[in-house]
Steps between C-alpha positions, in 0.01 A plus 500: 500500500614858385572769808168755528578835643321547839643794612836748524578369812637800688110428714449169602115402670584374854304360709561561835511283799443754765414864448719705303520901463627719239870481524508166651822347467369131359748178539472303199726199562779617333441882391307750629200743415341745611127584538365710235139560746370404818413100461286316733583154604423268280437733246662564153686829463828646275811478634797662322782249453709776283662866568710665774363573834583647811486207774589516872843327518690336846777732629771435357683685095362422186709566231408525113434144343471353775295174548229562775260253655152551635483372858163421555499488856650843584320624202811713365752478222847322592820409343522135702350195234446241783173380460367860414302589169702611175395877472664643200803751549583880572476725299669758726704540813382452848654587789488287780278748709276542229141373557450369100670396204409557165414146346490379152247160500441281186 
C-alpha cells in the first residue's frame, strides 16, 4: 500500500491521560510535546511535537547544542539522560541560575 498524507506533523492529536493545560510539557516515550490547548483527561487535543520553546530547566549551564532531557518527575529540562525523556537541544545559552532554557523539540 502507497503512503497517504495525514497531516504536516508539526501538531500531533494526543490524547491525554490526565488533564493537560496549554503549555503542558507532554512525555511522549521518547520525545516530547507540548500542549497546543487545555486537554481534559481522556480527551483528544494538539500537542506540538516541533519548534523552540522556553522550558523550565534544573540548575545547572546549558550550553548551545546541547542534548537536554525532560525529567518528568521534577517537571524541568536537564542535561542528565538516565532514565529521563529525550527533549530536543538548546538553542541558546543558559546560565546555571537561570530559571529556563530555550528548547528546540522534534
Amino acid at each position: 500500500m502507497a503512503a497517504i498524507f495525514y497531516q504536516i506533523g508539526d501538531v500531533i492529536d494526543y490524547t491525554a491521560a490526565e488533564a493537560l493545560s496549554f503549555g503542558d510539557v507532554v512525555d511522549l516515550s521518547t520525545r516530547i510535546g507540548v500542549a497546543g490547548a487545555d486537554i481534559a483527561r481522556d480527551a483528544a487535543g494538539p500537542v506540538q511535537v516541533t519548534g523552540v520553546y522556553r522550558i523550565p530547566k534544573a540548575s545547572g549551564a546549558v550550553t548551545v547544542g546541547q542534548a537536554l532531557y525532560w525529567d518528568k518527575s521534577a517537571k524541568n529540562i536537564t542535561t542528565t539522560a538516565d532514565s529521563n525523556t529525550p527533549a530536543g537541544w538548546a538553542v541558546a545559552p543558559a546560565a546555571s541560575g537561570d530559571p529556563d532554557v530555550l528548547v528546540k523539540i522534534g
